[in-house]
N, C-alpha and C positions, 0 to 999 in steps of 0.2 A: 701660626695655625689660624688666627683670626682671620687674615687676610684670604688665605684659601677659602677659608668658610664662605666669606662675602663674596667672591668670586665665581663658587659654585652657586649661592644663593641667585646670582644675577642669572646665570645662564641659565637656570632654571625657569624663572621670573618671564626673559625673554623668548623661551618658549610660546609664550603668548602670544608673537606676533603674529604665528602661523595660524593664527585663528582669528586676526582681524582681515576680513572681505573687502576686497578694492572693489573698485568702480569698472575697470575695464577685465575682459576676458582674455589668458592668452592664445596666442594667436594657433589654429587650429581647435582648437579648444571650446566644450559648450559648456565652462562653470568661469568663476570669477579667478581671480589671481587673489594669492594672499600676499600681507606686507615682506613677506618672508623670501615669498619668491623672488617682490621683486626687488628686495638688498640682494639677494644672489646676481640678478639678472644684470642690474647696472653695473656693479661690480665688476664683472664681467665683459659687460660694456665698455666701462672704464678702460679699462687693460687693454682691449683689442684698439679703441682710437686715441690713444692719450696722444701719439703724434699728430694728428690734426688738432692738439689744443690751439687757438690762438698765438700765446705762449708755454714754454716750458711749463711742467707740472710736476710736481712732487705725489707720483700715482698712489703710494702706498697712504700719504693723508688724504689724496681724494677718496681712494676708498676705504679709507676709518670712517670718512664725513659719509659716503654712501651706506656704509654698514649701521650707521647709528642714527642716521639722519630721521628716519620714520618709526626707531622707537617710541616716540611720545604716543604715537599711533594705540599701543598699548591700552592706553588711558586715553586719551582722544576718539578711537576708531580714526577709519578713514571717511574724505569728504572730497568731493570732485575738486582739482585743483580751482577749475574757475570760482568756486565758492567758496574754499576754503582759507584763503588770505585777510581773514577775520582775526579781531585782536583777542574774542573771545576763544574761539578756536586755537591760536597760536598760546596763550596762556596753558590751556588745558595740556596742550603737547608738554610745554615745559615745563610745568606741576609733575607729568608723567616721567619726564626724563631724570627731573632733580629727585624723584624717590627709586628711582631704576638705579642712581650712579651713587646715591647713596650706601648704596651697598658693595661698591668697588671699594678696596687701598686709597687712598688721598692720591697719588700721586697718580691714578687709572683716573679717578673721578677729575680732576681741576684737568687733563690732558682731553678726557671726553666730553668734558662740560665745557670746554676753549672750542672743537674741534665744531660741537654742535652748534654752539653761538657764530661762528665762523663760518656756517654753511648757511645757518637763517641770515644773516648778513648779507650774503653772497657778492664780497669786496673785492677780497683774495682772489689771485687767479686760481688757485687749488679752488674757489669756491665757488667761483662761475664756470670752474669747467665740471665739477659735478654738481651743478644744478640746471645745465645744460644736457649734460649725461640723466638726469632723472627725468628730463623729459622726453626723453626720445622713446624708450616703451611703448606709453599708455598711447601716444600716436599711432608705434606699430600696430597695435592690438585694434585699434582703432581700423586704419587703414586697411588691414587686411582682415578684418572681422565685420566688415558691413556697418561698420561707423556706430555700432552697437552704444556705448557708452554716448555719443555725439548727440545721438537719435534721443535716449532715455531720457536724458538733461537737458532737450532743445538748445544745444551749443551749438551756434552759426559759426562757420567758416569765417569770416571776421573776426571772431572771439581768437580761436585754434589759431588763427595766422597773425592775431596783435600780441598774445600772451606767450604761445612758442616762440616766432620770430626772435621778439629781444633777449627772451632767456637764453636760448641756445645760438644766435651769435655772440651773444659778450665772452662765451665758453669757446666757442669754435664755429668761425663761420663759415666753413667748409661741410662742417658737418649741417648748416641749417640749409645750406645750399642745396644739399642732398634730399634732407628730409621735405623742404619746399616741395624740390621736385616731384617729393611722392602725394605730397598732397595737393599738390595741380593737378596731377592724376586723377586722386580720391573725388577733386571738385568735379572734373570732366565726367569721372564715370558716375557721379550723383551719390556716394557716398558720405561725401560732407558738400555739407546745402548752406 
């Protein structure tokens, strides 16, 4: 009974993510995306290009690593990627995770507490191909939202194309191929400057 206790405690707890505010809006859309949405969205993501990874993947732990990846978020909030690669910031996230997974079974908590270290890592092919898959979103919204978030934060085109580029080829570089392409576009038509 204990074990269900803590289980139900969690998924309560993680309700909260639905109420931390990203940085980009989605696409069509005039309010912000929460973290919630976007563990559905990649997730999803996932699933549709796991054959253009690189190599093979084992989809059901990239998408554990997707669905938990931004819990810290919780207790952190959210912060533009290009800023957010702080050691201050990265601590906070995982203060937030180690009292989220506290509250799982031992054997839920050291499997989601591997899975999360595993994805901040980003070694593993499971783990470059979802942190590859995590960046492809906030571009779309980006791209097709008038570069909204780009604009906000003064992110040059330079930035968007040194920071996505190597993330999302070491994940799949078919898929960076792609998204390159959209944002040659996005440059040409004065979207990202």
């Amino acid at each position: 009974m204990e074990e269900i206790k803590g289980i139900i405690d969690f998924m309560v707890e993680v309700e909260k993510l639905k109420s931390v505010e990203r940085q980009t809006k989605p696409v069509g859309l005039d309010r912000y995306e929460n973290s919630a949405e976007h563990s559905w969205h990649v997730c999803l993501s996932a699933l549709m290009l796991k054959d253009f990874a690189n190599v093979q993947v084992d989809i059901v732990r990239v998408m554990k690593m997707l669905l938990i990846h931004d819990l810290g978020e919780i207790e952190a909030g959210d912060i533009i990627i290009y800023s957010s690669e702080t050691d201050e910031n990265k601590q906070l996230e995982r203060s937030g995770i180690h009292k989220l997974f506290k509250l799982l079974p031992e054997a839920s908590r050291e499997e989601f507490g591997s899975l999360w270290d595993e994805f901040e890592e980003g070694e593993s092919p499971d783990a470059r191909f979802a942190k590859a898959i995590d960046r492809v979103p906030p571009l779309l919204h980006n791209i097709y939202g008038e570069g909204h978030s780009w604009k906000k934060h003064n992110i040059s085109k330079e930035k968007v194309f040194a920071f996505n580029g190597e993330r999302i080829a070491k994940g799949s570089n078919r898929l960076w191929q792609e998204v390159e392409s959209r944002l040659n576009e996005a440059v040409e038509s004065g979207v990202l400057k």
